[in-house]
C-alpha positions as protocol buffer text, in pm:
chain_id: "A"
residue {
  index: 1
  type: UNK
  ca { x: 1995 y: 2703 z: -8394 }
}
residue {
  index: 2
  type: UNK
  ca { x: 1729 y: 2619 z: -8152 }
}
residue {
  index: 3
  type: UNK
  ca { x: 1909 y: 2508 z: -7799 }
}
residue {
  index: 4
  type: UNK
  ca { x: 1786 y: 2125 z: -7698 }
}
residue {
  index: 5
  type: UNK
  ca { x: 1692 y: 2110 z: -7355 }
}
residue {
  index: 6
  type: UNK
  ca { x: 1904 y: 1864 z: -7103 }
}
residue {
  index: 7
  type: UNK
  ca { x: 1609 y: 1657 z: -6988 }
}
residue {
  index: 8
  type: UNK
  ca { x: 1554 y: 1534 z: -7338 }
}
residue {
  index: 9
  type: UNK
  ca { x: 1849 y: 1384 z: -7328 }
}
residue {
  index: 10
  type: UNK
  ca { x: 1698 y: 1086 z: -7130 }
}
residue {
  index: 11
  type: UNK
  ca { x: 1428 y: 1042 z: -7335 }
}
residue {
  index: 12
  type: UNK
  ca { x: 1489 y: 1093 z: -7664 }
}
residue {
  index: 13
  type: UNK
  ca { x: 1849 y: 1201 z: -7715 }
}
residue {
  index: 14
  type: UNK
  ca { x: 1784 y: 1278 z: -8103 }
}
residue {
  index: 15
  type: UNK
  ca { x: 1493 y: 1458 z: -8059 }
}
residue {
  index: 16
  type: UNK
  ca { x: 1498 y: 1813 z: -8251 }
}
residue {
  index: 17
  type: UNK
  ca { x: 1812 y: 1715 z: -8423 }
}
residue {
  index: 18
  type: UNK
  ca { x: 1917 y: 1872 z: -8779 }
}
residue {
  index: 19
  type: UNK
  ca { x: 2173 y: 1681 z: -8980 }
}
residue {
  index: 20
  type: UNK
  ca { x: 2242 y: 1860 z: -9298 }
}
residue {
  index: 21
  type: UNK
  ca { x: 2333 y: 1675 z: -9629 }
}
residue {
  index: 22
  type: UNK
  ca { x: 2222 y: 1346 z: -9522 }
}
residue {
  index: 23
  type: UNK
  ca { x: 2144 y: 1272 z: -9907 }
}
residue {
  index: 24
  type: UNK
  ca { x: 2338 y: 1362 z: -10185 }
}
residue {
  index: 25
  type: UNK
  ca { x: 2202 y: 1548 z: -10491 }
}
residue {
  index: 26
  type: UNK
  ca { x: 2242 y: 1281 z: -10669 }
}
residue {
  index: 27
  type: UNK
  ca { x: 2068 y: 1051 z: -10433 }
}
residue {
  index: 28
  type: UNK
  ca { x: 1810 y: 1284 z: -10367 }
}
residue {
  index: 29
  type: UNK
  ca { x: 1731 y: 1339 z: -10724 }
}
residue {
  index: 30
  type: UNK
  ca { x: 1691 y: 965 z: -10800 }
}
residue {
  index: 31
  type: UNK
  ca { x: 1491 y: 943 z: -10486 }
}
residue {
  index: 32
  type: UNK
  ca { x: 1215 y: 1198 z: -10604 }
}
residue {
  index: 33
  type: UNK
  ca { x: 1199 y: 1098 z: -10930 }
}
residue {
  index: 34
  type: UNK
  ca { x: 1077 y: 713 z: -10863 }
}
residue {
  index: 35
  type: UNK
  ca { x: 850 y: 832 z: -10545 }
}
residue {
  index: 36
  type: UNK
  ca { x: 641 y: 1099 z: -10773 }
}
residue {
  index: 37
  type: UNK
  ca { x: 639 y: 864 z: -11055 }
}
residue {
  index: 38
  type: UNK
  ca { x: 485 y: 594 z: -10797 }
}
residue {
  index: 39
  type: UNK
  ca { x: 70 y: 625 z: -10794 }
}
residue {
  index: 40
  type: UNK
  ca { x: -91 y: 758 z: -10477 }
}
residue {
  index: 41
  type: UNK
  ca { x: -108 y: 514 z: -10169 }
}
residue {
  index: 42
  type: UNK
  ca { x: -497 y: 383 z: -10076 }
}
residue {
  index: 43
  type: UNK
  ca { x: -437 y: 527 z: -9738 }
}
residue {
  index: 44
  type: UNK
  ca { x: -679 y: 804 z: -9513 }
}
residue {
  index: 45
  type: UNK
  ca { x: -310 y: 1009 z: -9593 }
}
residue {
  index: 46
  type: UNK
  ca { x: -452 y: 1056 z: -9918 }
}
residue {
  index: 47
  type: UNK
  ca { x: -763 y: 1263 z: -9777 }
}
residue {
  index: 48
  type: UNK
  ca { x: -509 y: 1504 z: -9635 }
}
residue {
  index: 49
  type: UNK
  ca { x: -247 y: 1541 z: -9911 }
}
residue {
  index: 50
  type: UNK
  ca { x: -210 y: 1623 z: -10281 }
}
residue {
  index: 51
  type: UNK
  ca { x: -31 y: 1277 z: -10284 }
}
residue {
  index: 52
  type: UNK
  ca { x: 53 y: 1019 z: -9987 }
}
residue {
  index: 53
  type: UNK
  ca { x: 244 y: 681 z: -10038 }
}
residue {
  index: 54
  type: UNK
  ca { x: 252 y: 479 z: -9663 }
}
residue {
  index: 55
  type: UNK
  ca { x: 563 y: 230 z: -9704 }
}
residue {
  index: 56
  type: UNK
  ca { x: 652 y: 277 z: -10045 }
}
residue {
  index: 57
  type: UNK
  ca { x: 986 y: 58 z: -9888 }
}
residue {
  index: 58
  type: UNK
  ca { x: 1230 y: 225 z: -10147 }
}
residue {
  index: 59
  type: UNK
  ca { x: 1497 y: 181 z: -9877 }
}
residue {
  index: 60
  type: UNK
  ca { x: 1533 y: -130 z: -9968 }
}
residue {
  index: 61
  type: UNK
  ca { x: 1676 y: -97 z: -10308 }
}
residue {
  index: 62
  type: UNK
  ca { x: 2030 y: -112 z: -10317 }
}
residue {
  index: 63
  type: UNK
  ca { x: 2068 y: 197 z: -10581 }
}
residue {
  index: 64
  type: UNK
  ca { x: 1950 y: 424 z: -10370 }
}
residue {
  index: 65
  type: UNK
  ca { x: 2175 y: 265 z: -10068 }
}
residue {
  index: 66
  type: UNK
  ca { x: 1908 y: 430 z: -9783 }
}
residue {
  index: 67
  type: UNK
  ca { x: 1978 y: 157 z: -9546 }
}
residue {
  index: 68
  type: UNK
  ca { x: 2337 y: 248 z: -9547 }
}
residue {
  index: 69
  type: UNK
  ca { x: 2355 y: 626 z: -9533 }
}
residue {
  index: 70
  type: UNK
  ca { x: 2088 y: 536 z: -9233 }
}
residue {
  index: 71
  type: UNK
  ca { x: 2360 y: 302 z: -9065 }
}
residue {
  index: 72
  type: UNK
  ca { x: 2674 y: 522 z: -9083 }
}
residue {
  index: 73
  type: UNK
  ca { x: 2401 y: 825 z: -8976 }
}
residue {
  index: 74
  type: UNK
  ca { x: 2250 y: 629 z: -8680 }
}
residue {
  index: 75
  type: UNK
  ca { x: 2414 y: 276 z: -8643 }
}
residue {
  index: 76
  type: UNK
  ca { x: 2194 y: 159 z: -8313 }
}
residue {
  index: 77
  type: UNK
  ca { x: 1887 y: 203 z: -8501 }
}
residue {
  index: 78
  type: UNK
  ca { x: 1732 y: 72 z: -8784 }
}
residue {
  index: 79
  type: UNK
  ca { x: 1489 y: 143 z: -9080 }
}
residue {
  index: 80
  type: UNK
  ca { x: 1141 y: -3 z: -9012 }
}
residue {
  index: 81
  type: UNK
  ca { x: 903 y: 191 z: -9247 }
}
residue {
  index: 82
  type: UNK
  ca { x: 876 y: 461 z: -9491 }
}
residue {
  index: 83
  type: UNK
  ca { x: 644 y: 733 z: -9585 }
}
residue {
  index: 84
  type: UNK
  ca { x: 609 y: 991 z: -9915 }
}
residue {
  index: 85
  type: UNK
  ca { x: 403 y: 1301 z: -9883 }
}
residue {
  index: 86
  type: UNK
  ca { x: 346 y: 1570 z: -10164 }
}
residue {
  index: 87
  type: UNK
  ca { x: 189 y: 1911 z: -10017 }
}
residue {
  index: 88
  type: UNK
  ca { x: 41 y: 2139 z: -10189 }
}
residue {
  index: 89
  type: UNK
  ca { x: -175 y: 2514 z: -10083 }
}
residue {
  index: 90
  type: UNK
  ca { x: -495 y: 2287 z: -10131 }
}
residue {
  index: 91
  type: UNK
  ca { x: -411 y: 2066 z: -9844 }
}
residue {
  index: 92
  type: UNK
  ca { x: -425 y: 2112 z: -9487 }
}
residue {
  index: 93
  type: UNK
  ca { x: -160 y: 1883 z: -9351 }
}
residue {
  index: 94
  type: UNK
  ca { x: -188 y: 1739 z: -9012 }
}
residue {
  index: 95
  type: UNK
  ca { x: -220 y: 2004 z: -8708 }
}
residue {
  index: 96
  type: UNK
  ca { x: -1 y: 1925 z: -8409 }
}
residue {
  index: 97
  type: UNK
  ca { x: -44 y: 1545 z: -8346 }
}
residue {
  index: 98
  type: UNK
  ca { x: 151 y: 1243 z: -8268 }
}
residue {
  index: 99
  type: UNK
  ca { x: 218 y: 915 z: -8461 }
}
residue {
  index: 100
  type: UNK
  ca { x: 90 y: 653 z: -8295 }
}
residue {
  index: 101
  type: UNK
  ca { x: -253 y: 577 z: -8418 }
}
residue {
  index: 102
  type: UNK
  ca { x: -50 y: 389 z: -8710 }
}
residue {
  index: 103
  type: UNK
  ca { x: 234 y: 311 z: -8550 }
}
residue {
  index: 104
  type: UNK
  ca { x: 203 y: 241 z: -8169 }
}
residue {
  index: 105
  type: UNK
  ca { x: 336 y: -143 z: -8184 }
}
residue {
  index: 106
  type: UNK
  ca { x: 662 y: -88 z: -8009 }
}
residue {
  index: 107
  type: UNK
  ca { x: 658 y: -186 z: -7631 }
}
residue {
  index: 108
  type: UNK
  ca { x: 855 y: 166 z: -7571 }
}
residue {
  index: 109
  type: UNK
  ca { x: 711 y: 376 z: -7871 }
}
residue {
  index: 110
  type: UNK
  ca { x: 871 y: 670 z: -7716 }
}
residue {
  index: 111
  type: UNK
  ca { x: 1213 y: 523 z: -7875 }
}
residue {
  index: 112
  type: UNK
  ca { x: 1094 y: 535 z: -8232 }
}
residue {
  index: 113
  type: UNK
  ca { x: 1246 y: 828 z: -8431 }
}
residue {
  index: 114
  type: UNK
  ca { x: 1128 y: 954 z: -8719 }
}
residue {
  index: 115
  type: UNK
  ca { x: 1394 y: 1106 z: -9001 }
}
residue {
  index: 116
  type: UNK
  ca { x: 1207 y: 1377 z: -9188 }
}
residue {
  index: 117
  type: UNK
  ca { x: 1383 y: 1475 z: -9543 }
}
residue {
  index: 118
  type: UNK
  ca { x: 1276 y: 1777 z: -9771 }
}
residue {
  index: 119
  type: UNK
  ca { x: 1336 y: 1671 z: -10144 }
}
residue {
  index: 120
  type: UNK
  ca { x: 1365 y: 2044 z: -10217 }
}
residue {
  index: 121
  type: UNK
  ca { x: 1433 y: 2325 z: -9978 }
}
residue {
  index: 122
  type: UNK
  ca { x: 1177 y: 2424 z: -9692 }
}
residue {
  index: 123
  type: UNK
  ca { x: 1393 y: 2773 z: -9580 }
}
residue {
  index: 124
  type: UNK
  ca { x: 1093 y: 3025 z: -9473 }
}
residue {
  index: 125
  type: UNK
  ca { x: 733 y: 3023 z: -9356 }
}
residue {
  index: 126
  type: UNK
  ca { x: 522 y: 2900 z: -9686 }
}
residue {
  index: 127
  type: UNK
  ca { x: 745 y: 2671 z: -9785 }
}
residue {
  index: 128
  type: UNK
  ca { x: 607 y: 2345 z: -9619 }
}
residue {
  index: 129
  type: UNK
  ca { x: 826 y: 2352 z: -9326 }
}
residue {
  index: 130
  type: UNK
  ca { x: 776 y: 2114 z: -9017 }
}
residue {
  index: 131
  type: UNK
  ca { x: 751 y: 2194 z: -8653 }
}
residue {
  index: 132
  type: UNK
  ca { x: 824 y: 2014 z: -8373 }
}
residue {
  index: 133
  type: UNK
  ca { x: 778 y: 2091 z: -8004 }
}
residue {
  index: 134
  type: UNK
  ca { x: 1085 y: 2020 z: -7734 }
}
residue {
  index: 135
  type: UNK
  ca { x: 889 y: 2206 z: -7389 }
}
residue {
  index: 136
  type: UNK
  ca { x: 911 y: 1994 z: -7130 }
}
residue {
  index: 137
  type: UNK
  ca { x: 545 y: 2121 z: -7067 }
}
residue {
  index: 138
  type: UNK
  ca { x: 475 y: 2021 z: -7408 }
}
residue {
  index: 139
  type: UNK
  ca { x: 662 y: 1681 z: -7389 }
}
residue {
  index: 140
  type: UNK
  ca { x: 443 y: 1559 z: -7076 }
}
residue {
  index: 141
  type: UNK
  ca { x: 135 y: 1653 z: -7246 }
}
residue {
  index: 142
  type: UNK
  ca { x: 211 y: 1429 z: -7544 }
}
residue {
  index: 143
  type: UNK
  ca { x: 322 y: 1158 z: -7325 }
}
residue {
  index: 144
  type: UNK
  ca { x: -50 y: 1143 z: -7232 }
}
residue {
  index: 145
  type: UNK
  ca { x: -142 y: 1156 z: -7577 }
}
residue {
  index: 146
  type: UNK
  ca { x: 12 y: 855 z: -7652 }
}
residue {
  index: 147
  type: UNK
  ca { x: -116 y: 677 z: -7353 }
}
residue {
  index: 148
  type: UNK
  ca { x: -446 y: 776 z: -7448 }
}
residue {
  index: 149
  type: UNK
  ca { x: -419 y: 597 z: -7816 }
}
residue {
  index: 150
  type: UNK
  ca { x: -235 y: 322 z: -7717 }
}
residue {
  index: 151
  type: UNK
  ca { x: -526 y: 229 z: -7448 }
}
residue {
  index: 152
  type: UNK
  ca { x: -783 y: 289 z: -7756 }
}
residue {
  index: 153
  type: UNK
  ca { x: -533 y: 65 z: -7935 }
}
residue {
  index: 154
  type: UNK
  ca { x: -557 y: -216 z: -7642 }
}
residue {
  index: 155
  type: UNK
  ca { x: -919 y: -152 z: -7663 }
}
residue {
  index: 156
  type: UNK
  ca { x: -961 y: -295 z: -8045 }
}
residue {
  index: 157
  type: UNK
  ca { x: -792 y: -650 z: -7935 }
}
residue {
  index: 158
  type: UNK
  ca { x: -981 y: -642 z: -7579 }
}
residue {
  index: 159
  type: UNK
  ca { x: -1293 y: -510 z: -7581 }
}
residue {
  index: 160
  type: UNK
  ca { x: -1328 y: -544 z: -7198 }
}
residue {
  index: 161
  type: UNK
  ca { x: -1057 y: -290 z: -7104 }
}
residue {
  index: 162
  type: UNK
  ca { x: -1265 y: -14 z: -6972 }
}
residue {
  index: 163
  type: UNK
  ca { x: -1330 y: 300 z: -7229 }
}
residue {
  index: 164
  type: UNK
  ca { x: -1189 y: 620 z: -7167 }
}
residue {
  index: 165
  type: UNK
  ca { x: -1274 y: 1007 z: -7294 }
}
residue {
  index: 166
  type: UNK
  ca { x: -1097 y: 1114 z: -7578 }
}
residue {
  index: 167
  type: UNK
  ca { x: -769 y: 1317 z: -7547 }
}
residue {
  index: 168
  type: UNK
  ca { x: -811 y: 1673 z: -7680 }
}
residue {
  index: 169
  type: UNK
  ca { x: -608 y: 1976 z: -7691 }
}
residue {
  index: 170
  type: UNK
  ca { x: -760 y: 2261 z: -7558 }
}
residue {
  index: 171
  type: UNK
  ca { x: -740 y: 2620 z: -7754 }
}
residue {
  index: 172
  type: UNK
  ca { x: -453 y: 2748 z: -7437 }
}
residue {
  index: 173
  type: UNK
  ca { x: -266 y: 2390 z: -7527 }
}
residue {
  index: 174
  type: UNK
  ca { x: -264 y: 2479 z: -7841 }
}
residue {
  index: 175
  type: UNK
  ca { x: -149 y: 2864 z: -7831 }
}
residue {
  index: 176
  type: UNK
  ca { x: 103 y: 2738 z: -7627 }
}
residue {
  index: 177
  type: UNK
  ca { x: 235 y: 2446 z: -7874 }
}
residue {
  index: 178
  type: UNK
  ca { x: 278 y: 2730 z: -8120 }
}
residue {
  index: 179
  type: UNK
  ca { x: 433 y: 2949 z: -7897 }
}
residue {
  index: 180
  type: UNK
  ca { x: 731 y: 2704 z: -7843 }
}
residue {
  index: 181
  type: UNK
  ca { x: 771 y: 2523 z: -8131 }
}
residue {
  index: 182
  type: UNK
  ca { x: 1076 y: 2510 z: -8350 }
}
residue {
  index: 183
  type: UNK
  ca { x: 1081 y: 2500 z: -8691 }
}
residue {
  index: 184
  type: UNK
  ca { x: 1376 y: 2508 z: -8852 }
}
residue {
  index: 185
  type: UNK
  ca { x: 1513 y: 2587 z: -9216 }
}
residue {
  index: 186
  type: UNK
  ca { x: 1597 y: 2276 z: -9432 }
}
residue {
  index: 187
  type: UNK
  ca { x: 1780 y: 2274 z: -9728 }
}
residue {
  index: 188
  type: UNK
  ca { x: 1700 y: 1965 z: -9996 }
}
residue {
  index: 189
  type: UNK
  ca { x: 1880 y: 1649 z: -9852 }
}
residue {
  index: 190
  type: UNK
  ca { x: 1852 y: 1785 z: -9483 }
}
residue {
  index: 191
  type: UNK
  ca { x: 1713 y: 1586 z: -9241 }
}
residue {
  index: 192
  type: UNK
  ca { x: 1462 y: 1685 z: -8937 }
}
residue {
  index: 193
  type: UNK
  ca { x: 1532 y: 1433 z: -8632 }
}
residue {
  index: 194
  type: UNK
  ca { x: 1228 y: 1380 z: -8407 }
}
residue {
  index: 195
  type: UNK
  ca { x: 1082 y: 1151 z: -8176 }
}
residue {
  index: 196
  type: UNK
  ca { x: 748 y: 1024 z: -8319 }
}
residue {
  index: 197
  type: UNK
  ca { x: 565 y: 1036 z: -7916 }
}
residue {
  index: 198
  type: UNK
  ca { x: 602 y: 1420 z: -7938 }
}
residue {
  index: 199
  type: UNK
  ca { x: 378 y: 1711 z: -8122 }
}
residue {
  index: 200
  type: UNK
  ca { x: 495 y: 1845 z: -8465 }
}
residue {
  index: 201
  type: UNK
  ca { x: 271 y: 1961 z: -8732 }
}
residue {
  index: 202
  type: UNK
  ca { x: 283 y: 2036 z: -9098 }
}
residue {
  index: 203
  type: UNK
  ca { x: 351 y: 2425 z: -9210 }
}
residue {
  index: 204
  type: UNK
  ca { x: 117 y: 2529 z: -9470 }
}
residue {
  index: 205
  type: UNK
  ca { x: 263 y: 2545 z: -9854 }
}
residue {
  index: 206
  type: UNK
  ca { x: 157 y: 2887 z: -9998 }
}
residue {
  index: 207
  type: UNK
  ca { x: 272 y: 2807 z: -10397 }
}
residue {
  index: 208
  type: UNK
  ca { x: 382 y: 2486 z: -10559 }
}
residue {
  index: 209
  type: UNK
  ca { x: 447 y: 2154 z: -10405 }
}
residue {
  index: 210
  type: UNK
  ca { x: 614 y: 2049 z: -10087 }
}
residue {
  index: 211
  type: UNK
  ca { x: 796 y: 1717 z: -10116 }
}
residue {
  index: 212
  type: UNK
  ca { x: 938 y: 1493 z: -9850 }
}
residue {
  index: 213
  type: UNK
  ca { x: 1061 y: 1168 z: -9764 }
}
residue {
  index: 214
  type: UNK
  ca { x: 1018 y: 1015 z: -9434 }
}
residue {
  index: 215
  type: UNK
  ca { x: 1190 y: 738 z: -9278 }
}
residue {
  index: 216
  type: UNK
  ca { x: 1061 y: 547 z: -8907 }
}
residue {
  index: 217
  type: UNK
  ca { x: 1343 y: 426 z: -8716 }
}
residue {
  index: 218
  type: UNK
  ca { x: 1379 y: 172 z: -8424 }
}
residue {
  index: 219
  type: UNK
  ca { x: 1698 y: 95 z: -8214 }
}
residue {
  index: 220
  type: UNK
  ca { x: 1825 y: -227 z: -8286 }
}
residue {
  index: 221
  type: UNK
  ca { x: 1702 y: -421 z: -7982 }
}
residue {
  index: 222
  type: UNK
  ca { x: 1367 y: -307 z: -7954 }
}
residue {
  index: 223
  type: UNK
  ca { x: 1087 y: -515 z: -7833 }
}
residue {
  index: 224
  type: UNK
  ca { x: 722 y: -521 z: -8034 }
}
residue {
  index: 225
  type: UNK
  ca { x: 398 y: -573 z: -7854 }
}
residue {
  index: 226
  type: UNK
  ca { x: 199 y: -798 z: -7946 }
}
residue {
  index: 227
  type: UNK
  ca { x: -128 y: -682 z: -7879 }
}
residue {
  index: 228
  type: UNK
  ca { x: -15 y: -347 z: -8023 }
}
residue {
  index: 229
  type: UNK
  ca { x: 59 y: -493 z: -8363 }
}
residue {
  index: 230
  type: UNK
  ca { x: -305 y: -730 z: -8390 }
}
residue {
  index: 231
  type: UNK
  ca { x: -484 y: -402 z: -8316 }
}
residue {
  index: 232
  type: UNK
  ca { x: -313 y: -218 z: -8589 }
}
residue {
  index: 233
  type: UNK
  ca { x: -354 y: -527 z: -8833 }
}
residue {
  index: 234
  type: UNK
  ca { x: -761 y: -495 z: -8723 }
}
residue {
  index: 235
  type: UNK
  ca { x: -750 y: -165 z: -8766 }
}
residue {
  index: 236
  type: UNK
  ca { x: -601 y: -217 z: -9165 }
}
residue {
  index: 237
  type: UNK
  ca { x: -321 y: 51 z: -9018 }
}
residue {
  index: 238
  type: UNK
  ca { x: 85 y: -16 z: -9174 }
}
residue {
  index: 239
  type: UNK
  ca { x: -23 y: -361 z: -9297 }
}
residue {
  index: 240
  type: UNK
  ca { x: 341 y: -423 z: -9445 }
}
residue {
  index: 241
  type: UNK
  ca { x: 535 y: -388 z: -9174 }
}
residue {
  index: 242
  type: UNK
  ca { x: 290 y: -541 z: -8937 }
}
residue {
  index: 243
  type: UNK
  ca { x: 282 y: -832 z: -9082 }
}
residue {
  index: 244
  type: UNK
  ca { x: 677 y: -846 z: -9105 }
}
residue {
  index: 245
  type: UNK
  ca { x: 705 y: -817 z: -8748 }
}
residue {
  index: 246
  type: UNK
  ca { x: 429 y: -1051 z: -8663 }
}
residue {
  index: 247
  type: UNK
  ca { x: 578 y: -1278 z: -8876 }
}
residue {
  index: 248
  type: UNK
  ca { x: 913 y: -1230 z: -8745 }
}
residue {
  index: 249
  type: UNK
  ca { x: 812 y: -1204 z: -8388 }
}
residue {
  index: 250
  type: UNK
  ca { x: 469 y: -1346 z: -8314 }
}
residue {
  index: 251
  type: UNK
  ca { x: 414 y: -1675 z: -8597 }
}
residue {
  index: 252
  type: UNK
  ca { x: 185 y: -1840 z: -8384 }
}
residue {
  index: 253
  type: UNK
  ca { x: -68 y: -1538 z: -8367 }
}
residue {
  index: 254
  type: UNK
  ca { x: -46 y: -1592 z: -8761 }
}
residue {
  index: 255
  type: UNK
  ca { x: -123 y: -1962 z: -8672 }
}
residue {
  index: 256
  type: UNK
  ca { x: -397 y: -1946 z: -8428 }
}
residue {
  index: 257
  type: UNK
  ca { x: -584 y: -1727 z: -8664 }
}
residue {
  index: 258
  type: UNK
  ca { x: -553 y: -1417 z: -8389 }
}
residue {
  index: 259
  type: UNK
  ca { x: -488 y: -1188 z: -8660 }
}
């Protein structure tokens, strides 16, 4: 198993975490069946998979009991959005990246956690694995990733706040994100712990079909920016959820029309 290093600990503490069995077969089972039966999401997902299903919600229904197995997994953190993704050889998957163009609303997005579940086993290379980086090296660099799209995000409520040059990795960045990356063997029902502010990438699928479930996690107390969330809803980004939390959190930018 792939050693986590200390200074992670203070500031993401799950980061690079594998739980095994987090769903039963059973659970797992019913779990695939009604997401491949669902139709594919309208989503820019959908230009990079075989299939792609933003917040298909399923934790929500109380046969599947997500929500709970989430709560006696993680109990300071709760469910905020889901995501389906079907893989297949004919799709290239997303290179090393981070997750906040969709889902920067959080005033300390660095806290979200993402819960990444194979619906069938991901063991070797060609299987549709994922990889996720833990360098500190690596972990700074991201940082500035996600300070570079949540200023772009500003940017779509505020026009005035200055511009600034795109973030891009350079070819060395990159050699060196595969050089340290873990990527670790999953059986179905496993779960992948990560911290969405940090690279991981998509392993290509060299037969078949690559399922997984995904599940975006917030602690309990966490704070939503405002801003954050009326540039996503511009932006047509998470709609659902965006709308939840403004609702929940911001009414009166519902009100004024803002959004």
């Amino acid at each position: 198993m792939h050693a986590r290093p200390d200074f992670l600990k203070s500031i993401s503490p799950h980061h690079g975490e594998v739980v095994r069995k987090v769903l039963s077969d059973e659970t797992r089972e019913k779990l695939a069946a009604k997401l491949h039966a669902m139709p594919n999401g309208e989503t820019w997902y959908a230009d990079i998979y075989n299939k792609a299903i933003y917040g298909p919600m399923v934790f929500r229904d109380p046969e599947l009991d997500i929500t709970g197995i989430i709560e006696k997994l993680l109990p300071n953190y709760r469910i905020l959005a889901d995501l389906y993704l079907e893989k297949t050889p004919e799709d290239q998957g997303f290179p090393f990246h981070t997750d906040f163009d969709s889902i920067g609303f959080m005033e300390h997005p660095e806290d979200m956690l993402t819960v990444w579940i194979p619906l069938m086993p991901v063991r070797e290379a060609g299987s549709g694995q994922l990889s996720i980086v833990m360098e500190e090296g690596a972990v700074r660099l991201s940082l500035i990733r996600e300070a570079n799209q949540l200023h772009s995000l500003v940017r779509v409520v505020d026009p005035s706040v200055p511009p600034h040059p795109p973030f891009q990795i350079t070819e060395q960045e990159y050699a060196y994100l595969e050089r340290t990356k873990f990527t670790p063997s999953l059986d179905a029902g496993d779960a992948l712990l990560f911290c969405n502010a940090f690279f991981h990438k998509s392993e290509d699928v060299h037969q078949g079909s690559r399922a997984a479930y995904i599940l975006r996690l917030v602690p309990r107390d966490a704070r939503f920016s405002r801003t954050r969330l009326l540039g996503l809803k511009k932006l047509g980004q998470n709609l659902a959820v965006v709308n939840e939390l403004l609702e929940e959190h911001y009414p009166d930018a519902l009100e004024t029309g803002d959004a």
